[in-house]
SEPA-562277 format. One line per 2 residues: number of its first residue (from 1); their letters; for each residue x, y, z of C-alpha. Coordinates in Angstrom, 3 decimals, always signed. Example, Ala and Ser with C-alpha at 12.3 -4.5 7.8 and 13.67 -1.06 7.14 Angstrom:
BEGIN
1 = as = +12.300 -4.500 +7.800; +13.670 -1.060 +7.140
***
This chain:
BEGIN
1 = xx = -15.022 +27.298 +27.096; -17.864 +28.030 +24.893
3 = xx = -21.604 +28.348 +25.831; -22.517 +25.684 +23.403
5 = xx = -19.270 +23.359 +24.317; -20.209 +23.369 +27.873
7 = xx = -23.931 +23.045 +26.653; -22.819 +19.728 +24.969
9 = xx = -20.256 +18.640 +28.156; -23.307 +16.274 +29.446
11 = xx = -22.624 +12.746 +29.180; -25.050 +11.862 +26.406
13 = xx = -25.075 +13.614 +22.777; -28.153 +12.962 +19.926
15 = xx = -27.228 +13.599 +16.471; -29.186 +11.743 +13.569
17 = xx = -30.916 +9.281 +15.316; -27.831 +8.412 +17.536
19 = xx = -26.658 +8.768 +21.177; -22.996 +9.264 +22.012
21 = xx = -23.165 +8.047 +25.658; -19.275 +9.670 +26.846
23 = xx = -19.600 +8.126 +29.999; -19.493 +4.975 +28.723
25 = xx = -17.843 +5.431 +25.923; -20.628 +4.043 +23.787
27 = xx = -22.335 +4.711 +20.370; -25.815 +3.513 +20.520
29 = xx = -28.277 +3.849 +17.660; -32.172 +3.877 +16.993
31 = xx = -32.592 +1.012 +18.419; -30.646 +1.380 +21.635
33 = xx = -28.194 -1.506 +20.895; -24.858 -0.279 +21.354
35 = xx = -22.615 -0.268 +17.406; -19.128 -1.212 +18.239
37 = xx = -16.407 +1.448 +17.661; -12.140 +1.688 +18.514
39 = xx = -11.416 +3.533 +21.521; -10.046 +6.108 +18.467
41 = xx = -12.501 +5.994 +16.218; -14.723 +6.796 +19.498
43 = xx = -12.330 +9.699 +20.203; -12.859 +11.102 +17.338
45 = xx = -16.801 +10.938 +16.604; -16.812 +12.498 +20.737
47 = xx = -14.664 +15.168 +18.990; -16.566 +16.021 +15.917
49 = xx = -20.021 +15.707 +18.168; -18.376 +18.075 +20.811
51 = xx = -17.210 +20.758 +17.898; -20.590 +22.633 +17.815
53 = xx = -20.399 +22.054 +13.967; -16.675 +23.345 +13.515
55 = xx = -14.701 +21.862 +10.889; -11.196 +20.167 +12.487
57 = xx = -8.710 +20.089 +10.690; -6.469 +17.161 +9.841
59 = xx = -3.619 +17.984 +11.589; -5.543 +19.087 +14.869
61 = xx = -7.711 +15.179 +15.018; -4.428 +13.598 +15.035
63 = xx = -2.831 +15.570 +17.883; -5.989 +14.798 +19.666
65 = xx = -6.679 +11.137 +18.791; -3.321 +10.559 +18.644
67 = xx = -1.600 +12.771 +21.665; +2.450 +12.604 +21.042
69 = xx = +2.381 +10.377 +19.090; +3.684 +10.484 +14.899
71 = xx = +0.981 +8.736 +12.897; +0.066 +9.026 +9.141
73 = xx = -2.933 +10.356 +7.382; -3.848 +6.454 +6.445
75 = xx = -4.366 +5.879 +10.426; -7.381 +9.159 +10.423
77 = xx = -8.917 +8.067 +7.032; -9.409 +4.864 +8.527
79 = xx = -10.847 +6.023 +11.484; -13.381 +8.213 +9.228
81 = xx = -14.348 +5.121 +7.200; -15.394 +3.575 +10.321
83 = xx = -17.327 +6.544 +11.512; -19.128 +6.432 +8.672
85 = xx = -19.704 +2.574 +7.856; -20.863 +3.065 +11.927
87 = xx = -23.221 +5.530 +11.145; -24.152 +4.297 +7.904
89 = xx = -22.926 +7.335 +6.029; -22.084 +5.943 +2.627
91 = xx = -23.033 +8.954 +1.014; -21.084 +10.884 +3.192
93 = xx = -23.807 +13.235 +4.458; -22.978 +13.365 +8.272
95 = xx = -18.866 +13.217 +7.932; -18.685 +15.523 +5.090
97 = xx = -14.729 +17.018 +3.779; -14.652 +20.442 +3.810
99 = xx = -13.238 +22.791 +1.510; -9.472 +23.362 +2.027
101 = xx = -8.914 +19.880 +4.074; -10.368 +18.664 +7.236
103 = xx = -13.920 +17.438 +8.447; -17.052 +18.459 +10.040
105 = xx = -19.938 +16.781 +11.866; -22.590 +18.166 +9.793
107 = xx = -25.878 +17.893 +11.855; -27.520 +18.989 +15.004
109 = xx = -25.757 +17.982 +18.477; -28.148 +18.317 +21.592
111 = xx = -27.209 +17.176 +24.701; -29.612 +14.781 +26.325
113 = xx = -31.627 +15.576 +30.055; -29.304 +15.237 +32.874
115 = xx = -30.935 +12.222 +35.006; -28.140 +11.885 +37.615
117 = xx = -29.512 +13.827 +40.365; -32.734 +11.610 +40.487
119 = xx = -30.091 +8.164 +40.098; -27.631 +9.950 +43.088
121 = xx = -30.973 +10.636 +45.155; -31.483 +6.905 +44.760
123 = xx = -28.515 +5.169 +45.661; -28.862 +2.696 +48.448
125 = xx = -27.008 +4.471 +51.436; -24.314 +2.321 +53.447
127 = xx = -26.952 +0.321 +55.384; -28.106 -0.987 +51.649
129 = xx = -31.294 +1.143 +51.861; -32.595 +3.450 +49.259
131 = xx = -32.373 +7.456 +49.687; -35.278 +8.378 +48.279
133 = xx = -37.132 +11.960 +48.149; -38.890 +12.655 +50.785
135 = xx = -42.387 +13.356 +48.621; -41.679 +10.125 +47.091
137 = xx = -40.981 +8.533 +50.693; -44.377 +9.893 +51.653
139 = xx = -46.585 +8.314 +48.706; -49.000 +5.833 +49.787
141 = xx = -47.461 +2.073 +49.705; -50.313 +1.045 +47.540
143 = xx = -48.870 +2.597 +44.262; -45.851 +1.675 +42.533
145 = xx = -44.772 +2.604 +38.839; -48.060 +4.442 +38.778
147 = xx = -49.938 +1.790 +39.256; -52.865 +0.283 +41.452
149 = xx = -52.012 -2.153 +44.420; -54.802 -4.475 +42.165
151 = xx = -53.233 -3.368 +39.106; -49.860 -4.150 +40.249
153 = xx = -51.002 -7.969 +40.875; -52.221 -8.198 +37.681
155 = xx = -49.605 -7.236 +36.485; -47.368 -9.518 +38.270
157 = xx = -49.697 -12.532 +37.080; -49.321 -11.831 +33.776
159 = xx = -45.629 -11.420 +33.765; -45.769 -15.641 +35.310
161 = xx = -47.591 -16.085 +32.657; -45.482 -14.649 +30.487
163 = xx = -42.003 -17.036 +32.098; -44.069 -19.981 +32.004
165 = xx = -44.610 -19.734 +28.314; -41.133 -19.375 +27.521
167 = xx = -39.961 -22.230 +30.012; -42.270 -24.155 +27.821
169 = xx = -41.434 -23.193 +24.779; -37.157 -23.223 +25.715
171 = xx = -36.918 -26.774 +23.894; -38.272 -25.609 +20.971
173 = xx = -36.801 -22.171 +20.348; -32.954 -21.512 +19.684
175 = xx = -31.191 -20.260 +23.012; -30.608 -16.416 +21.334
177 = xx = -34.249 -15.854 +20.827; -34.644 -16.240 +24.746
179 = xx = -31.615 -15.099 +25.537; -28.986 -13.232 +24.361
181 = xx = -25.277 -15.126 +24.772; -22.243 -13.303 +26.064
183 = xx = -19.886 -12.954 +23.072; -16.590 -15.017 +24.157
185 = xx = -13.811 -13.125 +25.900; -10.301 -12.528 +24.545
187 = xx = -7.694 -11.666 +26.431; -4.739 -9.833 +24.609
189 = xx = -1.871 -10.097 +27.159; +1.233 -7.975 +26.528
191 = xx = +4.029 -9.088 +24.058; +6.728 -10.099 +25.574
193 = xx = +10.299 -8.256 +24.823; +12.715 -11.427 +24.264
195 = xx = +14.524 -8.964 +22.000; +17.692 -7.898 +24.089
197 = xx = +17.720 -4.938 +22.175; +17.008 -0.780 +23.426
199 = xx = +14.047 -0.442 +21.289; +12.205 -3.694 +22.369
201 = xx = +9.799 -2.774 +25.147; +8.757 -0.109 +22.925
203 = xx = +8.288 -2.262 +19.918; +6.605 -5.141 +22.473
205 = xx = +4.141 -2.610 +23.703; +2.602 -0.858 +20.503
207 = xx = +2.257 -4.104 +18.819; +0.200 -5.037 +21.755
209 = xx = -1.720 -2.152 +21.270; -2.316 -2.731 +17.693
211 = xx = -3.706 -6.255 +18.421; -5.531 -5.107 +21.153
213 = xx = -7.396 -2.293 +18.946; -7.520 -4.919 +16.181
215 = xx = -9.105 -7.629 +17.924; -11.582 -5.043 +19.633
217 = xx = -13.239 -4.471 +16.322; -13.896 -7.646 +16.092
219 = xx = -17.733 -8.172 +15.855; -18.207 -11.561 +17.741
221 = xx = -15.952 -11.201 +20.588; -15.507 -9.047 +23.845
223 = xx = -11.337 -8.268 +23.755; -10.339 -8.000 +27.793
225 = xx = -7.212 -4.894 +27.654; -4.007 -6.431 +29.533
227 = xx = -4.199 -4.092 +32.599; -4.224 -7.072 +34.902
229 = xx = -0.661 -7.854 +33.098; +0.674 -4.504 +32.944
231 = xx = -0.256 -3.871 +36.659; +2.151 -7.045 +36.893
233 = xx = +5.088 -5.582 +36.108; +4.880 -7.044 +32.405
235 = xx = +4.727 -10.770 +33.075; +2.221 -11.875 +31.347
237 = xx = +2.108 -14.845 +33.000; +0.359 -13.335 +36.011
239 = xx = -2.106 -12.506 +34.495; -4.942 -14.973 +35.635
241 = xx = -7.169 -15.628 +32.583; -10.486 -17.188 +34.386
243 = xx = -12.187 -14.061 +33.302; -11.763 -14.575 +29.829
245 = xx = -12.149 -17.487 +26.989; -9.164 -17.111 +24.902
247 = xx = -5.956 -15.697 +25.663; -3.352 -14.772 +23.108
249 = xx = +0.280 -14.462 +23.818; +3.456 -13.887 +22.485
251 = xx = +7.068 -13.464 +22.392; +9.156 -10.189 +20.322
253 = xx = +12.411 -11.570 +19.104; +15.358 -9.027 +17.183
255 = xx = +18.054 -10.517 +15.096; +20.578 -8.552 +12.795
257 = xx = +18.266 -9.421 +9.701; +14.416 -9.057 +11.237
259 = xx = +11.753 -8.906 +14.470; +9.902 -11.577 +14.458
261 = xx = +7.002 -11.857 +16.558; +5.697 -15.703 +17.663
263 = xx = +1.904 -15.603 +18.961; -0.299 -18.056 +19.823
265 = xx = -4.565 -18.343 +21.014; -4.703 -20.532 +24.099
267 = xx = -8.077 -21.961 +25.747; -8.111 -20.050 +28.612
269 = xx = -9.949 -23.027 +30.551; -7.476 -25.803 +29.601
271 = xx = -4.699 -24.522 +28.199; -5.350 -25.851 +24.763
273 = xx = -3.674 -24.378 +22.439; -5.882 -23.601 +18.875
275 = xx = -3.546 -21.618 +16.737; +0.182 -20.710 +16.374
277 = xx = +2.260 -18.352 +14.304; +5.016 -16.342 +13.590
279 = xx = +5.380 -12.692 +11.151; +8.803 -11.078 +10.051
281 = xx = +9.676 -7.836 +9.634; +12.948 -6.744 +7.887
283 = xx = +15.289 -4.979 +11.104; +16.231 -2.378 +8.630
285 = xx = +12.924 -1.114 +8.251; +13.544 +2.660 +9.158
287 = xx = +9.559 +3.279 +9.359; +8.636 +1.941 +13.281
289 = xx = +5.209 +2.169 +12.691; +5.332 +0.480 +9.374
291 = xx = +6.718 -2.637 +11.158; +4.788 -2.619 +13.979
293 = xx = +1.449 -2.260 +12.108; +2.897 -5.261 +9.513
295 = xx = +3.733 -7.536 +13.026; +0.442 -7.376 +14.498
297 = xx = -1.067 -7.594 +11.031; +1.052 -10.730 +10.426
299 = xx = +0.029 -12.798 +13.580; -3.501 -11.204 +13.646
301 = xx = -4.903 -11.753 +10.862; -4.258 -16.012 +10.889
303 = xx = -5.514 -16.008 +14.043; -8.564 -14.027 +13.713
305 = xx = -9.324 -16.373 +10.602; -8.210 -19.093 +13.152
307 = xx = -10.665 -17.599 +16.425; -13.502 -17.419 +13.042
309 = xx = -13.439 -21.364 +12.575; -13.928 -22.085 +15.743
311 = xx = -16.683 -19.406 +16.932; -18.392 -20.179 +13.407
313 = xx = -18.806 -24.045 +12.884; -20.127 -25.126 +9.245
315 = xx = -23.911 -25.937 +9.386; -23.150 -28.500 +7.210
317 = xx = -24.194 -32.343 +7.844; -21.033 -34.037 +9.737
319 = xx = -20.451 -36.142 +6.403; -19.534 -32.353 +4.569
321 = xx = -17.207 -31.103 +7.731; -13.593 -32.562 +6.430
323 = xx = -13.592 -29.647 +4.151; -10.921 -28.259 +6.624
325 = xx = -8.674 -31.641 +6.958; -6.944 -33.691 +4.132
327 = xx = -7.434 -33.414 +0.366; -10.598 -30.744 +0.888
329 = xx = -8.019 -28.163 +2.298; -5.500 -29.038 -0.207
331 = xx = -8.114 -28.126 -2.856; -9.217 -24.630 -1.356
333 = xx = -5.626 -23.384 -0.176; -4.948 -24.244 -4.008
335 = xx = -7.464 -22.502 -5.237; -7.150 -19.491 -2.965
337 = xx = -3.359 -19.353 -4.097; -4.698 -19.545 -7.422
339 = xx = -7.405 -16.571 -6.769; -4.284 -14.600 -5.159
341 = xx = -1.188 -15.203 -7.914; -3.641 -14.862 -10.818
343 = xx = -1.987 -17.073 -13.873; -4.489 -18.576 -16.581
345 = xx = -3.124 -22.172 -16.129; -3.319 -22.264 -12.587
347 = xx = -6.695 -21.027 -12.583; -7.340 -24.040 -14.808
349 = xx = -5.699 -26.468 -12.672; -7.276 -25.287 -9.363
351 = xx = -11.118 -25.097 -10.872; -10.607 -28.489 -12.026
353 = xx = -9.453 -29.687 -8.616; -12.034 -28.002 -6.724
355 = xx = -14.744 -29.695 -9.901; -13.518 -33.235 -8.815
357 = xx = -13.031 -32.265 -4.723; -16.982 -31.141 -5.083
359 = xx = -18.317 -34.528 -7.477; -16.481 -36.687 -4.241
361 = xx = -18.739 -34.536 -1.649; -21.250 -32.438 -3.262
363 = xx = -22.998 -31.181 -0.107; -19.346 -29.374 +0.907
365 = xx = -20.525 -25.718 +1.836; -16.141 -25.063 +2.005
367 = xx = -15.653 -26.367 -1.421; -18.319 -24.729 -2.969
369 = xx = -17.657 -21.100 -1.712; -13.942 -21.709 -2.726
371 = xx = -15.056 -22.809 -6.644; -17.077 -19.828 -6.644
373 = xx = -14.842 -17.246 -5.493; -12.339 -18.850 -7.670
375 = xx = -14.638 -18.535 -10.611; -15.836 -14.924 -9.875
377 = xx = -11.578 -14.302 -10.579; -11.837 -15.877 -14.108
379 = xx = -14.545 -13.642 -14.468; -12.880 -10.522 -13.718
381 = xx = -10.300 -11.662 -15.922; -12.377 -12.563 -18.888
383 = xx = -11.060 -16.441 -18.606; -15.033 -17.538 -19.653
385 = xx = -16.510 -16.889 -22.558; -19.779 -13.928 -22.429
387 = xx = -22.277 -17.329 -22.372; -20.177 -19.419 -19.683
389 = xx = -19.553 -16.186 -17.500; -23.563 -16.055 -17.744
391 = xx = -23.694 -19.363 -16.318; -21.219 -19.696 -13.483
393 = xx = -22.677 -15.788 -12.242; -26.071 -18.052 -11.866
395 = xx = -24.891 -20.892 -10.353; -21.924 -18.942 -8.183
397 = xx = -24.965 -16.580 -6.918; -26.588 -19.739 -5.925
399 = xx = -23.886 -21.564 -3.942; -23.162 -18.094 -2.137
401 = xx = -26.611 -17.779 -1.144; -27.061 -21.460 +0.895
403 = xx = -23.639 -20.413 +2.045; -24.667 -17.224 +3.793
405 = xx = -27.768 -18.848 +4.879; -25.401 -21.821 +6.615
407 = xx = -22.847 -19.603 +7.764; -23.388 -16.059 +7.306
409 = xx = -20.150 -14.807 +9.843; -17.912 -16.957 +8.127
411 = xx = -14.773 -14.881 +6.581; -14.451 -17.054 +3.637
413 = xx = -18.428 -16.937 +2.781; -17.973 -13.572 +3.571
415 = xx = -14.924 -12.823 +1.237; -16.739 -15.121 -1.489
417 = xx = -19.794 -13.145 -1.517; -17.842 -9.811 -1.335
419 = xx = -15.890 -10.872 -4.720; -19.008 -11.910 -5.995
421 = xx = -20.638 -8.462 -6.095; -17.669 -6.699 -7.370
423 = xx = -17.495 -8.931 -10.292; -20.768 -8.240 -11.046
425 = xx = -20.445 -4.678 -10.598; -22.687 -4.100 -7.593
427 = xx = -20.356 -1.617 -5.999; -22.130 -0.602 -2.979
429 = xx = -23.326 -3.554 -1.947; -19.633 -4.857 -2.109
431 = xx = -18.764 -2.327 +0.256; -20.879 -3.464 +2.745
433 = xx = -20.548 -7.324 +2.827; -16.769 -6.128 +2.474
435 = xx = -17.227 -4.167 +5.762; -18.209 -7.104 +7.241
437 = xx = -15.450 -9.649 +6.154; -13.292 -6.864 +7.840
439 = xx = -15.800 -6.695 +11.300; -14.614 -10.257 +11.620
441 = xx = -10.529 -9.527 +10.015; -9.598 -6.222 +10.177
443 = xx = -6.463 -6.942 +9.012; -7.916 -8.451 +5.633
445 = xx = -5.853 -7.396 +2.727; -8.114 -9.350 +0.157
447 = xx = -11.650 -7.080 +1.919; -9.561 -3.729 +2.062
449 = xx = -8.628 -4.509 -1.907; -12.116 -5.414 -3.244
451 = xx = -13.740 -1.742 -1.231; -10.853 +0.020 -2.774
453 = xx = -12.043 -1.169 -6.117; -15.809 -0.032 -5.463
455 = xx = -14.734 +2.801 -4.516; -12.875 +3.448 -7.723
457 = xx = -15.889 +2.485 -9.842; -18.058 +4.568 -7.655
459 = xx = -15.543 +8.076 -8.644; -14.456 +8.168 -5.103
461 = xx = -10.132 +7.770 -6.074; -9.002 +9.295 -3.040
463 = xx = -10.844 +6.987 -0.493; -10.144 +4.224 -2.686
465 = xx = -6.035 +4.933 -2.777; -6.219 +5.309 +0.944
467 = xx = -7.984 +1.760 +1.187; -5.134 +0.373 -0.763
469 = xx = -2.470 +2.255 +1.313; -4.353 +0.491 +4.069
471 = xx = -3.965 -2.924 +2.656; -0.094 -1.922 +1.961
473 = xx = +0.685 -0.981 +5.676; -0.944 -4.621 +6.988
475 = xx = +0.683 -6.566 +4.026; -1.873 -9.633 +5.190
477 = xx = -2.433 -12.221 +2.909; +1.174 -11.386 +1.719
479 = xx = +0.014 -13.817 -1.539; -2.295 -11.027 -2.574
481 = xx = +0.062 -8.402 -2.138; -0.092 -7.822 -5.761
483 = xx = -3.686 -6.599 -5.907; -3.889 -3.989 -3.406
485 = xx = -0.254 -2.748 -4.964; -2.245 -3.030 -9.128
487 = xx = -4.984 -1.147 -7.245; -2.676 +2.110 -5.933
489 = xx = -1.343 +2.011 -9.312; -4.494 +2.313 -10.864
491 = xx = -6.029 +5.000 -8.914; -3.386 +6.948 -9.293
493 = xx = -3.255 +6.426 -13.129; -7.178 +7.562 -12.814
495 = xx = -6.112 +10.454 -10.906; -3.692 +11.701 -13.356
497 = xx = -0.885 +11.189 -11.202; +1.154 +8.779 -13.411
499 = xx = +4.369 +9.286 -11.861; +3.259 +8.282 -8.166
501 = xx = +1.870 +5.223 -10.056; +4.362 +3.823 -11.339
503 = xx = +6.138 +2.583 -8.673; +2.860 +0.795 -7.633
505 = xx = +2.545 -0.871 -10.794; +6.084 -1.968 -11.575
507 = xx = +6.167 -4.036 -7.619; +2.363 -5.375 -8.891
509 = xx = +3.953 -6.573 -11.930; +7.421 -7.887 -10.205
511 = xx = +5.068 -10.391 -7.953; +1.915 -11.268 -10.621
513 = xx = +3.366 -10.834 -14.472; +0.514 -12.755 -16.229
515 = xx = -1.930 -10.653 -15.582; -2.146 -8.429 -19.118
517 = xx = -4.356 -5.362 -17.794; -1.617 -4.715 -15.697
519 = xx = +0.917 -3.868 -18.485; -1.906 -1.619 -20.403
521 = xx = -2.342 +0.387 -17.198; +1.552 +0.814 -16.960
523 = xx = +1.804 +1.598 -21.064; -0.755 +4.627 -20.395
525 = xx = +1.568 +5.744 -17.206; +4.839 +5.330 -19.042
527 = xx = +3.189 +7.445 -22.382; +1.721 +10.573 -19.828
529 = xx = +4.969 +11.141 -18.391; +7.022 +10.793 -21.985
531 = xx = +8.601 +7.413 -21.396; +7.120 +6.187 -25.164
533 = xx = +9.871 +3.630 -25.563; +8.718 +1.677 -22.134
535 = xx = +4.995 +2.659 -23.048; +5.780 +0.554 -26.407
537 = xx = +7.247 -2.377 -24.952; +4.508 -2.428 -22.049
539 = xx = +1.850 -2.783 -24.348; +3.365 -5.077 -26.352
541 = xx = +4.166 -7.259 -23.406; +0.240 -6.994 -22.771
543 = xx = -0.860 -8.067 -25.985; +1.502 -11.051 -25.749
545 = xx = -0.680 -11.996 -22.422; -4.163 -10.599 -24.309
547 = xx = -3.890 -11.579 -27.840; -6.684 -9.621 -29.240
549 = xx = -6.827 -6.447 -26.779; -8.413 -3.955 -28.338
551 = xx = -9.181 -0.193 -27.419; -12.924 -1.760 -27.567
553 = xx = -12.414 -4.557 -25.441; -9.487 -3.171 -23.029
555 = xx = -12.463 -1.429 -20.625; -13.438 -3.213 -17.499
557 = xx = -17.073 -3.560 -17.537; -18.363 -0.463 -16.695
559 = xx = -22.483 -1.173 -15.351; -23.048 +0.930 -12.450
561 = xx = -19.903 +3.061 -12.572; -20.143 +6.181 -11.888
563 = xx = -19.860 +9.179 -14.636; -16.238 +10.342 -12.783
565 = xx = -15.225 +6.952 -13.625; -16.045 +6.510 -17.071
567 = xx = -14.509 +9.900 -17.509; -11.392 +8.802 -16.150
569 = xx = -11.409 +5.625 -17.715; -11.671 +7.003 -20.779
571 = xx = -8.537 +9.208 -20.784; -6.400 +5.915 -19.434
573 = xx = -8.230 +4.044 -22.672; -6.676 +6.736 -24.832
575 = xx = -3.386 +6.649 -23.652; -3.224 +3.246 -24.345
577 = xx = -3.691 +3.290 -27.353; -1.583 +6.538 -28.149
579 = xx = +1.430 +4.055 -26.626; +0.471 +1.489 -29.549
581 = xx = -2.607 -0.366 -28.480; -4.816 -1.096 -31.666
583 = xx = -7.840 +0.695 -32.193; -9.669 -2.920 -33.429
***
C-alpha cells in the first residue's frame, strides 16, 4: 500500500466541498446533510476518492463494485450518472472520462483529523461513567464548554427561552419547521421461490436485491434490507415488521412459457394491503440479468407510483380529490395512453376528454397536469399550429407551476413538468426535474427517455444511448416502450452508426407507426448503409403521415442545442433528403 492510499485510509475524505464519511457509508455535502447514494454507487465514489487521482478503468470498477459477478457497462454508466447528479457534476468536471476509456476523480482528496482517540477516551466505562483525561478530570467544576459557571446559567436561561417560544409558536408553524419527520420505513422482505425449478432461489434472491437497491434510492423513504428474513432461513414470514411502515412481499413463479413475479405493499401496522401486482418475463430469455432487472422493474415501478400517492396526498380542496376514482382516472389513464402510443386522433380524443373532465371540476390539480403533459406531446409533434402552441406553452407553464407548488414530490407533476421543459427546449433544466421524477421511480422509463433526449440536444450521444439502454433493460411503462426504443435509434443515427440503429428503429416503428419522424430517421439509416429502395419507401411512408415535410421543416426545433447537435442533425437532414425527401 501506497503512502498516499494509507494517507487517505481514515474514515472521512473532503473533495469539493464534500465529505465521504466510510464509516458510515455516507456522502454528506456543504451543508452537512447527508445526499442519498446506492450501496454501489457509494462503492464506487469510495473508490475513485481512495485512487489518489488514478484513472480506473472500466473493467477494473466492475470487478470491484461488482465482485464475481457478470454485469454490463449500462449497470457502471448508471452508477456514474448518479455520482454526478449527487455531486452536481453536470458539466462533468469532478467525474471526468479519460482518454482511452475509464474514469478519474479529478480533484484534491484529503483525509479529515482523526477524532477517535478523544471519542474512545470518552466512552462511559462499564459502571456508565465517563473516562475522561486526567487534565480534563482535574479542571475546575466551574467551567464547562469554556464557559463561566455564570455564563453557563445564562446560557441555560436563554436556551428556556428559546423552547418556550417554540412550544408557543407549535400551533402555528408546520411540524417540519420544528421538527424534522422520520421518512417512513420500507421493508423489502425476500422473494419467495414458488418456482420448483434449479434456478429459482437464485432468480428469487437478485430480484430482491434489485428492489431492495431500487427502493433505497428512493428519496422519501428509509428501505429496511431483509437480514431479519434471511437470518430466518428465507421465510419471510418471520420476519416481524413493527420496525418498519410498509412491507413488500412476493412470490417467484416458473412456467414453461414465463417467471412471473406477484408482489404486493402491505401496512405493516394492520395488514392493509395498498397495492398489488404481477410482471412477466418470457422463460426463454437466455440473458438472467435482463429478466431479473425487467421483474423487479415490472412490480417496482407500480408500486413506487403506488407508495407516491399515498406519501404525497393532493393539496387540493376535498371537492378536487376524485381525480384518482371514477371518470377523472378514466380521463388521465386515457390521456397518458394517448401521450405513450402517440396517434393524431387519439391525441384528439383524449384532449377533448380531459377539456370536458376539467369544465366538470376546474380546481382538479390531476386533470390539469394530465391536459398539460398531454398537450406538451402535440407540441413535440407539431399537432398545434405556431400561434396555438404559443398559447397552450403559456397556459401549460401555468397549470405546472400551482401544481409543483401543491405537490411538488408528486411523480406525475414531476413527469409533467419534466416534458414540459423538453418541449420547450430547456435541456438542462429537464435533466434535473427528470432526476427527480426518477429519485421518487427509478424504474421510470418515461424520466430515463426525456434525459436521454437532453442529452442528445446537449451533443452528449453516448450518455444519452446509455440512458435509453437503461430505459430498455427496465421496460417500465411497457406503453412507452416505443420512445426510449425511437430514441436508441436516433442516437445512433446521430452517431453515424446507422446499422446498430436500425434495429432500434424498425421495433419503435412495429409498436407506434403514426408517428412520421420516425420513418425520416429510418429513410436516412436505410440510404447511409445503401439500402435506397427501403430509404425510398420509408420516406414515402413518412410523407403519407407528414403531408408537407420538407427538408426545411423536417428539423426538430433546435433553441439551445448544442453546436455537436446541429452538426449532426444536419448530416441526418441531408440524408433524408438524398433518400427522396423534397427540398420545399
Amino acid at each position: 500500500m501506497s503512502e498516499l492510499q494509507r494517507h487517505l485510509g481514515g474514515s472521512v475524505l473532503r473533495f469539493a466541498g464534500f465529505e465521504l464519511d466510510q464509516q458510515r457509508a455516507e456522502l454528506r455535502g456543504l451543508d452537512g446533510v447527508a445526499i442519498k447514494l446506492r450501496p454501489k454507487t457509494f462503492e464506487m465514489l469510495r473508490l475513485f476518492a481512495s485512487s489518489g487521482g488514478r484513472v480506473l478503468s472500466k473493467q477494473e470498477l466492475m470487478e470491484a463494485v461488482w465482485p464475481n459477478v457478470h454485469v454490463g457497462e449500462d449497470s457502471l454508466f448508471q452508477c456514474i450518472r448518479e455520482l454526478r447528479t449527487a455531486l452536481g457534476d453536470e458539466r462533468r468536471q469532478l467525474i471526468k472520462l479519460a482518454s482511452g476509456g475509464g474514469y478519474l476523480l479529478a480533484t484534491e482528496v484529503v483525509a479529515a483529523p482523526e477524532v477517535t482517540a478523544q471519542a474512545e477516551a470518552t466512552r462511559p466505562d462499564s459502571a456508565g461513567r465517563s473516562e475522561l483525561p486526567a487534565e480534563v478530570a482535574a479542571a475546575p467544576q466551574r467551567a464547562m464548554f469554556g464557559l463561566s459557571r455564570q455564563a453557563l446559567v445564562a446560557a441555560v436561561a436563554g436556551l428556556c427561552v428559546i423552547v418556550v417560544g417554540l412550544a408557543v409558536a407549535a400551533p402555528v408553524l408546520k411540524p417540519d419547521l420544528l421538527f424534522r419527520r422520520t421518512p417512513p420505513r420500507l421493508a423489502v422482505m425476500p422473494i419467495v421461490d414458488a418456482s420448483n425449478d434449479p434456478r429459482g432461489a437464485v432468480m428469487a434472491a437478485e430480484v430482491t436485491g434489485r428492489l431492495t437497491d431500487g427502493f433505497a434510492k428512493i428519496q422519501n423513504i428509509s428501505v429496511v434490507a431483509p437480514r431479519l428474513a434471511a437470518a430466518a432461513g428465507g421465510d419471510s414470514s418471520a420476519a416481524p415488521g413493527t420496525s418498519s411502515d410498509f412491507e413488500l412481499r412476493g412470490e417467484l413463479q416458473h412456467s414453461d412459457q414465463s417467471w412471473t413475479l406477484r408482489a404486493r405493499i402491505i401496512k405493516a401496522g394492520t395488514g392493509e394491503v395498498q397495492s398489488v401486482v404481477a410482471a412477466s418475463v418470457s422463460a426463454d430469455e437466455a440473458d438472467a440479468p435482463l429478466a431479473q432487472s425487467r421483474l423487479a422493474a415490472g412490480v417496482g415501478h407500480v408500486l413506487a407510483r403506488r407508495l407516491n400517492e399515498i406519501l404525497e396526498p393532493s393539496a387540493s380542496s376535498s371537492a378536487s380529490r376524485k381525480s384518482s376514482t371514477g371518470g377523472d382516472r378514466v380521463a388521465v389513464e386515457q390521456a397518458l395512453a394517448s401521450i405513450n402510443q402517440t396517434t393524431r386522433e387519439r391525441f384528439g380524443a383524449a384532449q377533448a376528454m380531459l377539456q370536458k373532465a376539467l369544465t366538470d371540476d376546474p380546481d382538479n390539480v390531476d386533470l390539469a397536469v394530465a391536459l398539460a403533459s398531454l398537450q406538451m406531446r402535440g407540441i413535440q409533434m407539431v399537432w398545434f399550429s405556431p400561434e396555438e402552441a404559443v398559447t397552450v406553452e403559456a397556459r401549460a407553464n401555468a397549470t405546472l407551476e400551482q401544481a409543483l407548488r401543491a405537490k411538488p414530490n408528486s411523480i406525475p407533476v414531476l413527469e409533467a413538468h419534466c416534458r414540459f421543459l423538453s418541449a420547450t427546449n430547456h435541456f438542462v433544466e429537464s435533466l434535473v426535474t427528470c432526476a427527480k421524477a426518477l429519485s421518487f421511480d427509478p424504474w421510470n422509463g418515461s424520466a430515463l427517455y426525456l434525459i436521454g433526449l437532453g442529452q442528445i440536444y446537449l451533443g452528449r450521444f453516448d450518455d444519452a444511448l446509455a440512458t435509453f439502454r437503461q430505459a430498455d433493460r427496465y421496460d417500465t411503462p411497457p406503453a412507452s416502450r416505443w420512445t426510449w426504443l425511437l430514441g436508441a435509434g436516433m442516437a445512433n443515427v446521430l452517431m453515424g452508426r446507422d446499422e446498430e440503429a436500425l434495429p432500434w428503429l424498425q421495433r419503435s416503428i412495429a409498436i407506434t407507426p403514426g408517428t412520421g419522424r420516425s420513418h425520416f430517421l429510418l429513410a436516412a439509416a436505410y440510404r447511409r448503409t445503401s439500402r435506397f429502395e427501403e430509404a425510398r419507401a420509408a420516406i414515402a411512408e413518412g410523407l403519407r403521415l407528414r403531408p408537407g415535410t420538407t427538408r426545411l421543416n423536417v428539423w426538430p426545433p433546435m433553441k439551445n442545442a448544442s453546436p455537436v447537435c446541429i452538426a449532426a442533425w444536419e448530416r441526418v437532414v441531408q440524408a433524408e433528403v438524398d433518400a427522396g425527401l423534397p427540398e420545399q
